[in-house]
N, CA, C and O of each residue as an XYZ file, in Angstrom:
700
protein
N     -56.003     13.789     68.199
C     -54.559     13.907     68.130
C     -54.029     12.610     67.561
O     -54.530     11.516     67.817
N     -52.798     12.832     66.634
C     -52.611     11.806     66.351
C     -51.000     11.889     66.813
O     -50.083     12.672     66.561
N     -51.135     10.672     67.622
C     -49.249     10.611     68.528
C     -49.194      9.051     68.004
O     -50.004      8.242     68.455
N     -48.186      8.655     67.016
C     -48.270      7.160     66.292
C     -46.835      6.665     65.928
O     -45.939      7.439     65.592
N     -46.738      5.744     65.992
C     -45.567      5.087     65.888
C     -45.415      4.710     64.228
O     -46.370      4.389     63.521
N     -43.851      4.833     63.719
C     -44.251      4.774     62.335
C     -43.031      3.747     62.213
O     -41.920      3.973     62.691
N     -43.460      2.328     61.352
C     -42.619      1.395     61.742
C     -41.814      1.261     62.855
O     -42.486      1.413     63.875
N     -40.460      1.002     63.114
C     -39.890      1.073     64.609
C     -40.001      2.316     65.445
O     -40.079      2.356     66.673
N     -39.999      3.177     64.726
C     -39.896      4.254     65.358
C     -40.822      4.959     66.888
O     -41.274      5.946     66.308
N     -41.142      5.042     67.750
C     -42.011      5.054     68.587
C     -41.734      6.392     69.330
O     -40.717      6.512     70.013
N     -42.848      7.630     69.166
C     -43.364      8.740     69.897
C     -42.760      8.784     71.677
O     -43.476      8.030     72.335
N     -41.790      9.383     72.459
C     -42.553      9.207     73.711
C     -42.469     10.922     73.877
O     -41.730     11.682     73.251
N     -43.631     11.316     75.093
C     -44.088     12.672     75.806
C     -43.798     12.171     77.026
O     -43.788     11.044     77.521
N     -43.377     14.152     77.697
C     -42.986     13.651     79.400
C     -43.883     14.060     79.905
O     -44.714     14.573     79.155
N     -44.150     14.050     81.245
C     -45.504     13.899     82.276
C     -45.898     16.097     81.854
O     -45.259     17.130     81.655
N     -47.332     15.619     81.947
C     -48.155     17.204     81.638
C     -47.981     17.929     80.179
O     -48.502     19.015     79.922
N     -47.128     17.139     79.203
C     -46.940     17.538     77.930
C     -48.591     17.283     77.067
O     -49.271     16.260     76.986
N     -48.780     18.380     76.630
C     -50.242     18.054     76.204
C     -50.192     18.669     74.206
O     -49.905     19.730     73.651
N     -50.704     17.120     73.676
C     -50.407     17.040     72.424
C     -52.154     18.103     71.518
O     -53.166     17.710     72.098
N     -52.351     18.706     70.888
C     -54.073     18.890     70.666
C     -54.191     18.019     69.893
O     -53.243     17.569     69.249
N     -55.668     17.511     69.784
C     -56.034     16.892     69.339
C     -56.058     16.840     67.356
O     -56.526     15.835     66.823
N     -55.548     17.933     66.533
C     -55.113     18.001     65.383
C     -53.904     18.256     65.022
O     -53.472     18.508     63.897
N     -53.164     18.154     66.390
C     -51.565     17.794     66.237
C     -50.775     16.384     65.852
O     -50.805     15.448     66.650
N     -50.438     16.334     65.252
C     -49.880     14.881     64.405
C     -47.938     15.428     65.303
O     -47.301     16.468     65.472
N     -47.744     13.773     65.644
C     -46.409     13.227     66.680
C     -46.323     11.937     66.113
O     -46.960     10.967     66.524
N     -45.553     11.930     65.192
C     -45.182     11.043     64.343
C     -43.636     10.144     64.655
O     -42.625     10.797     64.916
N     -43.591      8.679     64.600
C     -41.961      8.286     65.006
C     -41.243      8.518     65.669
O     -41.604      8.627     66.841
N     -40.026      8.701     65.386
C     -38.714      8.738     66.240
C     -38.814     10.212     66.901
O     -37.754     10.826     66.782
N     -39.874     10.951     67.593
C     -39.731     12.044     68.133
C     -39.754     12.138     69.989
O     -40.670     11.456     70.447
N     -39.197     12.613     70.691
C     -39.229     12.620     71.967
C     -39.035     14.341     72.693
O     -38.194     15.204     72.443
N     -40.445     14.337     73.855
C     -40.878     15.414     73.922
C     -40.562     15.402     75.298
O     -40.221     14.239     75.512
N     -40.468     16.167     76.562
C     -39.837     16.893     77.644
C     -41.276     16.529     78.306
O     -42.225     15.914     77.820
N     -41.116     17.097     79.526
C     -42.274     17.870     80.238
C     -42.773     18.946     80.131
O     -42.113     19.979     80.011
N     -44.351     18.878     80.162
C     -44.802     20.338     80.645
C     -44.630     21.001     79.232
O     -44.309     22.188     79.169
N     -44.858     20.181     77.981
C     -45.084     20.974     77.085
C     -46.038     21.350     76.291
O     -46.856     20.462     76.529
N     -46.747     22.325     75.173
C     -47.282     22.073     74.513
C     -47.337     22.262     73.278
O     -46.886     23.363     72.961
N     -47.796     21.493     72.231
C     -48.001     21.537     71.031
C     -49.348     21.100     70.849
O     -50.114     20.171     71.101
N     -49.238     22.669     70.062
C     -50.795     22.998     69.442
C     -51.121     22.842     67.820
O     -50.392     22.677     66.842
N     -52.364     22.954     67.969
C     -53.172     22.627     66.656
C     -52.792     22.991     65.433
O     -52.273     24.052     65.087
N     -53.117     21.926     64.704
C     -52.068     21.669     63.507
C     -50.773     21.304     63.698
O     -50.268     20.424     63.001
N     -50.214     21.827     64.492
C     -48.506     21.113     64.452
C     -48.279     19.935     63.820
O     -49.008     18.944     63.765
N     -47.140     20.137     63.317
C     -46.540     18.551     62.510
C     -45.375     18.194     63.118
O     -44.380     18.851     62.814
N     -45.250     17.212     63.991
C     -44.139     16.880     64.371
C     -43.375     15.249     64.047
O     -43.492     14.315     64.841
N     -42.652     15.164     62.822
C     -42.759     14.113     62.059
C     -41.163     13.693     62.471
O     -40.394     14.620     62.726
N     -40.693     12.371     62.533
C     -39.708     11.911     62.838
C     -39.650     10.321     62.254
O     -39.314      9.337     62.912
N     -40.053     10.345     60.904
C     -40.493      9.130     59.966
C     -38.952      8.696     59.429
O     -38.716      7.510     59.195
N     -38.187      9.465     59.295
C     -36.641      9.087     58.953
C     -35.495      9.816     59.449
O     -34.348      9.532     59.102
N     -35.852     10.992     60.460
C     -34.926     11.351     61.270
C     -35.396     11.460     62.697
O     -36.482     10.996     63.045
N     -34.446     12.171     63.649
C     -35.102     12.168     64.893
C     -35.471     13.580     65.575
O     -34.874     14.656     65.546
N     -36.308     13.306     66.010
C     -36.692     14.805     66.879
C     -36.445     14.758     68.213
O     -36.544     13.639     68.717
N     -36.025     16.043     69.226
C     -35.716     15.677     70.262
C     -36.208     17.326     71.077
O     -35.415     18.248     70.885
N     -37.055     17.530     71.655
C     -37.696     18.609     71.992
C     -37.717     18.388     73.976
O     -38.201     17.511     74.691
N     -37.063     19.456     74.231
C     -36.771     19.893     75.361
C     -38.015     20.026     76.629
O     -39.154     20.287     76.242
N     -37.754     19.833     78.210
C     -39.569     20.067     78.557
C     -39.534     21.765     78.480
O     -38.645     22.589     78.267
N     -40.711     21.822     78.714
C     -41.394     23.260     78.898
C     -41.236     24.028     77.545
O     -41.149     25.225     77.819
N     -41.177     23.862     76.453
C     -41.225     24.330     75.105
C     -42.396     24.012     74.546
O     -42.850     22.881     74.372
N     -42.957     25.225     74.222
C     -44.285     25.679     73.359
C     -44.300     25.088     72.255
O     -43.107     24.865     72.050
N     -45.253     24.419     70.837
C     -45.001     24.649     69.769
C     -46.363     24.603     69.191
O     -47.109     23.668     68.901
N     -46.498     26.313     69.083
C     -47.642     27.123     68.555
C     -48.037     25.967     67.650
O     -47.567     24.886     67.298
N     -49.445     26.923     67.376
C     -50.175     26.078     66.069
C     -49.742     25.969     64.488
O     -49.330     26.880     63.770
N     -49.908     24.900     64.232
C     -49.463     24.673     62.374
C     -47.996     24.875     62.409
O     -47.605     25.318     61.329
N     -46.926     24.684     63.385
C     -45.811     24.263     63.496
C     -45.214     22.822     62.472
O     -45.692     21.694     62.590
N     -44.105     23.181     61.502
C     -43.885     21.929     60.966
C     -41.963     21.675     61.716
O     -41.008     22.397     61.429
N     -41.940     20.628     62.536
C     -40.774     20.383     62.618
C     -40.245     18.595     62.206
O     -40.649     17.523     62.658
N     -39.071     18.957     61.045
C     -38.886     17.580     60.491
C     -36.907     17.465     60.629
O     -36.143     18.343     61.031
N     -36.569     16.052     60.127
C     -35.481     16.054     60.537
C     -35.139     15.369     58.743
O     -36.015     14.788     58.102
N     -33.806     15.596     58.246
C     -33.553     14.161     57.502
C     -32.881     13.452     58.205
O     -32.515     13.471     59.380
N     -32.659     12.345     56.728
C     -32.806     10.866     57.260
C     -31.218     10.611     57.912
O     -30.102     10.914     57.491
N     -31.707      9.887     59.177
C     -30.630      9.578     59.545
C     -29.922     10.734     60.158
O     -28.695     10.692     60.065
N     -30.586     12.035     60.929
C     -30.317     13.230     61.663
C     -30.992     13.137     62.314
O     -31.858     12.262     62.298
N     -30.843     14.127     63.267
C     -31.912     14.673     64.142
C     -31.959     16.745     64.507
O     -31.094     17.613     64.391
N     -32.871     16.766     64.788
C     -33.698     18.265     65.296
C     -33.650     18.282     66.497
O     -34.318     17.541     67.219
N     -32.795     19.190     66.907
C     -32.424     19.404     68.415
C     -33.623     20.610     69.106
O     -33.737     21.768     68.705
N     -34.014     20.300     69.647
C     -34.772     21.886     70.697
C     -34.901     21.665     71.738
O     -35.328     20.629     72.247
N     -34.380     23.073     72.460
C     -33.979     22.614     74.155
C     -35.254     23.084     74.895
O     -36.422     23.120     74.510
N     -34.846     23.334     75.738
C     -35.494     23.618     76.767
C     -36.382     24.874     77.142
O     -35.709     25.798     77.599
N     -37.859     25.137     77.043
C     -38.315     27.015     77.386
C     -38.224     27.983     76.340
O     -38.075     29.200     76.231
N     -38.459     26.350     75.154
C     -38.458     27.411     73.965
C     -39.387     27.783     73.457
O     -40.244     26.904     73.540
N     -39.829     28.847     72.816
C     -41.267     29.175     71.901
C     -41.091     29.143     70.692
O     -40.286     29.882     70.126
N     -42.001     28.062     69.948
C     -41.758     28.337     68.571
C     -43.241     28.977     68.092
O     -44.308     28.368     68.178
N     -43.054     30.450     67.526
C     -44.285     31.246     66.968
C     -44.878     30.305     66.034
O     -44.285     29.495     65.320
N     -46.287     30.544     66.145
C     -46.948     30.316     65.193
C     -46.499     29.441     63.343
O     -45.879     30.211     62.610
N     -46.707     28.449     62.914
C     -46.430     28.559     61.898
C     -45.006     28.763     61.293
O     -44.662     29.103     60.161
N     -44.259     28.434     62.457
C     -42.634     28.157     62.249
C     -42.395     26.981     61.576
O     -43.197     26.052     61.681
N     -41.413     26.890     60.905
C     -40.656     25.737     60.290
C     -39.354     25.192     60.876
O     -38.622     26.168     61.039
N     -38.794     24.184     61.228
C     -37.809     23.930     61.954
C     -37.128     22.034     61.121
O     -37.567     20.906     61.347
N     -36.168     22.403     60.352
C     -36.051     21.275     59.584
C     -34.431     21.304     59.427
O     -33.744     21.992     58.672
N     -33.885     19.912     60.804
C     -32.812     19.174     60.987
C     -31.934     20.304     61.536
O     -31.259     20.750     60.609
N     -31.750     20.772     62.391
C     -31.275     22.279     63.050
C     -31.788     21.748     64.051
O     -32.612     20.850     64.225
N     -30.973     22.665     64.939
C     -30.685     23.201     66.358
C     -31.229     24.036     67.082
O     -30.768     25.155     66.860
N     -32.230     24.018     68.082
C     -32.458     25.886     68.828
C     -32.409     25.293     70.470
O     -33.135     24.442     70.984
N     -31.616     25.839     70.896
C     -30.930     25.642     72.492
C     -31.598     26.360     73.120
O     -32.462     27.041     72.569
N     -31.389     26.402     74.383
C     -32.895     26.527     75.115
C     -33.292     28.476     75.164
O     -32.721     29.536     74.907
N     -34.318     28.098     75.552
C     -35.175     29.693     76.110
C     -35.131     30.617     74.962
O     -35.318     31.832     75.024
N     -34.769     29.676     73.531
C     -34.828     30.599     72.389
C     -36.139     30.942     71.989
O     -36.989     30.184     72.454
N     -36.836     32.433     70.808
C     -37.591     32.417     70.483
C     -37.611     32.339     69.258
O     -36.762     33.029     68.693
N     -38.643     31.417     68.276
C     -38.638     31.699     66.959
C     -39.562     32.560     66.765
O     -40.626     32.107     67.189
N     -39.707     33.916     66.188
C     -41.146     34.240     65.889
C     -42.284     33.447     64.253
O     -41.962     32.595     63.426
N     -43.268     34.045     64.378
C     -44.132     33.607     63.817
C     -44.106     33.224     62.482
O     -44.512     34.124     61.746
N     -43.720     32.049     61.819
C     -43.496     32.339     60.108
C     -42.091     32.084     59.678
O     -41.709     32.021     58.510
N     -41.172     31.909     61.039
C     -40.151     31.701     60.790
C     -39.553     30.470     60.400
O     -40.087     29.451     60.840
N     -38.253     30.316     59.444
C     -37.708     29.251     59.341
C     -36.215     28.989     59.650
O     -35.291     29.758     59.384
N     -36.102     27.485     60.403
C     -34.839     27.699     60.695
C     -34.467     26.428     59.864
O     -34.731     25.293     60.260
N     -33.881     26.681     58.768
C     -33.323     25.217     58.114
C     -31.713     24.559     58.586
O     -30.826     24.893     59.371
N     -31.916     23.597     57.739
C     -30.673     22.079     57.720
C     -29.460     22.908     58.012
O     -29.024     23.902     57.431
N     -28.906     22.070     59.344
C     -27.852     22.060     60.080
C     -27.808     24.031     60.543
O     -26.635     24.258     60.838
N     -28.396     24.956     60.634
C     -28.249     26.191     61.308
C     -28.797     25.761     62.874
O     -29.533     24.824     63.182
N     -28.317     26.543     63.530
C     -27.991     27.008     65.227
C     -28.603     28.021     65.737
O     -28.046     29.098     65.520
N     -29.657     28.057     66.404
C     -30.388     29.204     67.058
C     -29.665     29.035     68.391
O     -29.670     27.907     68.884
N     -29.051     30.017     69.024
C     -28.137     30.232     70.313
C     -29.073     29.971     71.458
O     -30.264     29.868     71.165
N     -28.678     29.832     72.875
C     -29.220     30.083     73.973
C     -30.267     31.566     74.206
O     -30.161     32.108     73.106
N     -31.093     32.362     74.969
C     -31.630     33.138     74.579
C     -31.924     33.963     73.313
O     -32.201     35.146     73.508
N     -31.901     33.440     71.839
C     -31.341     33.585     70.760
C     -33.058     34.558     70.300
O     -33.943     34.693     71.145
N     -33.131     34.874     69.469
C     -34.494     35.364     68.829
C     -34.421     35.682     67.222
O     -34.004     36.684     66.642
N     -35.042     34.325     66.654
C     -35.331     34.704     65.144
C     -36.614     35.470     65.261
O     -37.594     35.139     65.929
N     -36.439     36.801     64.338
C     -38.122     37.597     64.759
C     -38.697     36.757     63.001
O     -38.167     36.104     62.102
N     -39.809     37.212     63.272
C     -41.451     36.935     62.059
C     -40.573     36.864     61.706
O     -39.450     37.228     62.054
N     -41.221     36.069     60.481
C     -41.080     35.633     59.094
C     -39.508     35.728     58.624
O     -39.165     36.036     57.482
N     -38.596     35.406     59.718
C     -36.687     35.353     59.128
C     -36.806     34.141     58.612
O     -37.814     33.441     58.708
N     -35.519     33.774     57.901
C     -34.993     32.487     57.536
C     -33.886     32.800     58.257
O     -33.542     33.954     58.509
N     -33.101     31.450     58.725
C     -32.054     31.226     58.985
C     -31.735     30.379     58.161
O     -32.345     29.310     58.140
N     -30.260     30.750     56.896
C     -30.570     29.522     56.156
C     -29.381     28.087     56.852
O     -28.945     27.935     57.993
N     -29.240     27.523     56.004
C     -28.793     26.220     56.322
C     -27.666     26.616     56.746
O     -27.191     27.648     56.272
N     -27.037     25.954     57.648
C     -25.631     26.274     58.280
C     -25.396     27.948     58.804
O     -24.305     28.504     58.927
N     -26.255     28.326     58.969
C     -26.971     29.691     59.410
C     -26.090     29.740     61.382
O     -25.565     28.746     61.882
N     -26.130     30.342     61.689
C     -25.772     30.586     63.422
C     -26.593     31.836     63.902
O     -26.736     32.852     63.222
N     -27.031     31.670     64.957
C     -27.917     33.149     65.542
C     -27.149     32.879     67.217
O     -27.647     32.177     68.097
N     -25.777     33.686     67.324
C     -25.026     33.486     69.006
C     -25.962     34.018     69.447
O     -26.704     34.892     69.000
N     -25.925     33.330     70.606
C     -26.264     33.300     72.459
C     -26.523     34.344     72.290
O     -25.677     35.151     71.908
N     -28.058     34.742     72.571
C     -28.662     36.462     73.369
C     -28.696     37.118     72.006
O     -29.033     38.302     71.991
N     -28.442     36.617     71.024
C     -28.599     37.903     70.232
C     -29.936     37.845     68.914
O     -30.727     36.911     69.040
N     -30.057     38.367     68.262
C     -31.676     39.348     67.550
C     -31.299     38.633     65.470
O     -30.242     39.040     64.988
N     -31.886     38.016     64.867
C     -31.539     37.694     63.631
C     -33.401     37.974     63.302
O     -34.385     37.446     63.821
N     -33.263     39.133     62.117
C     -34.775     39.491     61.141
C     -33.879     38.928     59.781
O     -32.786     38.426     59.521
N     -34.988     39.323     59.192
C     -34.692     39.052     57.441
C     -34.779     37.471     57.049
O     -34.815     36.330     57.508
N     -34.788     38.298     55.791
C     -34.381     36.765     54.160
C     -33.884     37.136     53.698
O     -34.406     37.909     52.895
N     -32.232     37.003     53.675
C     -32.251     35.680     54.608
C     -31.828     36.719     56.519
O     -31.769     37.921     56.779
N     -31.677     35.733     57.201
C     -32.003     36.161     58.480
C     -30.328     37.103     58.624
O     -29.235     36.707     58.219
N     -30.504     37.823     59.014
C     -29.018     38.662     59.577
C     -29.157     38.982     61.174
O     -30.233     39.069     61.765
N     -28.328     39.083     61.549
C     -27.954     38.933     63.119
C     -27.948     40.452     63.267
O     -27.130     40.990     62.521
N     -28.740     41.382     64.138
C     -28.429     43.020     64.187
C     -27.788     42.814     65.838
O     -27.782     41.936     66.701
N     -27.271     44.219     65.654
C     -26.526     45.039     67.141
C     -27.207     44.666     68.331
O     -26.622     44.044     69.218
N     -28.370     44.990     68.414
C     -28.658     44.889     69.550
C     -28.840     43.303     70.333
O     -28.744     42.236     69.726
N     -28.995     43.382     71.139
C     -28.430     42.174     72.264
C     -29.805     42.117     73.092
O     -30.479     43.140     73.206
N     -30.349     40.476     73.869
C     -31.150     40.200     74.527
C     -31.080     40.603     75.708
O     -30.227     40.149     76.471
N     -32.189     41.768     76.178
C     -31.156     41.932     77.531
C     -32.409     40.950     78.869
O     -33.040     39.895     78.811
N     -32.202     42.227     80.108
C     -32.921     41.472     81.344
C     -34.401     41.552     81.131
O     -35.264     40.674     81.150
N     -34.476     43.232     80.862
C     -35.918     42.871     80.473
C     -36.814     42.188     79.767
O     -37.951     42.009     80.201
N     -36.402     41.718     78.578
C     -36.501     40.925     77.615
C     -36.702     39.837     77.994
O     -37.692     39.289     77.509
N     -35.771     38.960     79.130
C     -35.672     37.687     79.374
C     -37.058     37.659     80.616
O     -37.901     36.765     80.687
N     -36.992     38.677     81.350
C     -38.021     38.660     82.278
C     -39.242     38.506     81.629
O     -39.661     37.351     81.700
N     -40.249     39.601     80.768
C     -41.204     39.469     80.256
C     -41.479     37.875     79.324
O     -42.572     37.310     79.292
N     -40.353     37.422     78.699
C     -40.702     35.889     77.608
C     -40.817     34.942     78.993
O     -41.864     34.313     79.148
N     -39.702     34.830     80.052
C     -40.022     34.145     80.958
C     -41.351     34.132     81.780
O     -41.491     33.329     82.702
N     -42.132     34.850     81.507
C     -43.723     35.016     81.932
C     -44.560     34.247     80.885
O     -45.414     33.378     81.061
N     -43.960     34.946     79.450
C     -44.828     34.483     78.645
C     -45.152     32.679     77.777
O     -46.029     32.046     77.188
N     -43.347     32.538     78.391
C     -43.348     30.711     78.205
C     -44.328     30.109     79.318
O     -45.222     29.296     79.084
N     -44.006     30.652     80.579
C     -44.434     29.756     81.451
C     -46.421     29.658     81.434
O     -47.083     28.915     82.158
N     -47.191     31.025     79.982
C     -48.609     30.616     79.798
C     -48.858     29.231     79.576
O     -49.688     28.480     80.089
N     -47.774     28.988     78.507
C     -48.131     27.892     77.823
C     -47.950     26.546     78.468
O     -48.439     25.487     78.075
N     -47.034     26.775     79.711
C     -46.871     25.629     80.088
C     -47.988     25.298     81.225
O     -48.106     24.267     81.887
N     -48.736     26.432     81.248
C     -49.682     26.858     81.827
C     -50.971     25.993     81.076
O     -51.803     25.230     81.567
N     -50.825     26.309     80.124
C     -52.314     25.657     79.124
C     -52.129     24.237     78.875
O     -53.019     23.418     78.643
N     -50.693     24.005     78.959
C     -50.163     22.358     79.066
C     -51.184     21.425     79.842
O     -51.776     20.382     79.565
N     -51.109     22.501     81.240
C     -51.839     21.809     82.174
C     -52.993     21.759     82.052
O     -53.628     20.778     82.439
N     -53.418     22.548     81.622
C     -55.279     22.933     82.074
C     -55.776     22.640     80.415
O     -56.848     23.129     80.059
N     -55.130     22.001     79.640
C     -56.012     21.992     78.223
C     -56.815     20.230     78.671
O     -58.041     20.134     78.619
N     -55.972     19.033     79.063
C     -57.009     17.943     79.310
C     -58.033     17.878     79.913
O     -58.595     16.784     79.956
N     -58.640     19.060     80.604
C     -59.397     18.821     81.306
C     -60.272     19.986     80.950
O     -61.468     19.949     81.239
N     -59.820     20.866     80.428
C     -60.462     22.204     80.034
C     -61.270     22.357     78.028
O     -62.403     22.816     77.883
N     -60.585     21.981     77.033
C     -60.688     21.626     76.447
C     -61.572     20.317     75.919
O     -61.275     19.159     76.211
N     -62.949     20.775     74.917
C     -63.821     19.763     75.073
C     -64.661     20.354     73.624
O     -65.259     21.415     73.448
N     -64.475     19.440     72.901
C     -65.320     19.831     71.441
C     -66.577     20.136     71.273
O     -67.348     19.270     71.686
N     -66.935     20.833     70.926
C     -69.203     20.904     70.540
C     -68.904     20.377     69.414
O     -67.954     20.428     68.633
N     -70.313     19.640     69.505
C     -71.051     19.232     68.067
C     -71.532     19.771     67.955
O     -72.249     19.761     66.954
């Protein structure tokens, strides 16, 4: 793993946040508790800032960047799918990105919010509180996040914060 300070800028993680070992945590980025980011992830904060919430996932080959002199907000119990992009934007807590997705410069992923696969949200983009955005570019549909919805992801965040725990000690390379 590479967690490195890039000129002033200096990495910190909160207690049980577990980085993998081909995850790059670069500069001005600051990470919660109880999180994880997995393999491949890029989490670069070389001229802006990152600021990632505890208990938020960030699947593998994740790229989240900021420009210069901004920052990348992500709250709290969030999942970012697989292979998401997340560059100088916003996603407030218990949101989901799905897999492939991008949320670009200055757009707003809401509180229980859900970009599905492969959407864009483009720049200055909004996805309100509880509600469903597919497509390219991403459009916001009718239907609404409901209980069940929140019940089942609330199981499925808390794996990861699950593997948070048990990857330092569980996790171990062959030659």
């Amino acid at each position: 793993m590479t967690v490195a300070r890039f000129e002033d800028r200096i990495p910190t993680l909160g207690q049980h946040t577990y980085v993998h070992p081909s995850a790059d945590v670069l500069g001005d980025v600051h990470i919660g508790d109880g999180c994880w980011i997995g393999p491949g992830a890029r989490i670069r904060g070389d001229y802006g800032r990152i600021v990632i919430g505890s208990h938020t996932s960030v699947e593998d080959n994740c790229v989240i960047h900021a420009r210069p002199g901004e920052q990348t907000t992500i709250g709290e119990w969030v999942t970012i799918g697989h292979g998401a992009i997340i560059h100088n934007a916003t996603v407030k807590d218990w949101a989901v990105l799905g897999m492939g997705s991008i949320v670009s410069d200055w757009a707003v992923v809401g509180v229980w919010s859900v970009v599905g696969e492969g959407a864009l949200v483009k720049q200055r983009g909004e996805v309100p509180d509880g509600r469903i955005a597919v497509g390219v570019p991403a459009k916001v549909i009718e239907k609404t996040v409901g209980d069940d919805y929140k019940e089942q992801w609330t199981r499925f965040k808390a794996v990861y914060v699950d593997l948070a725990r048990r990857y330092p000690e569980g996790w171990v390379a062959l030659d």
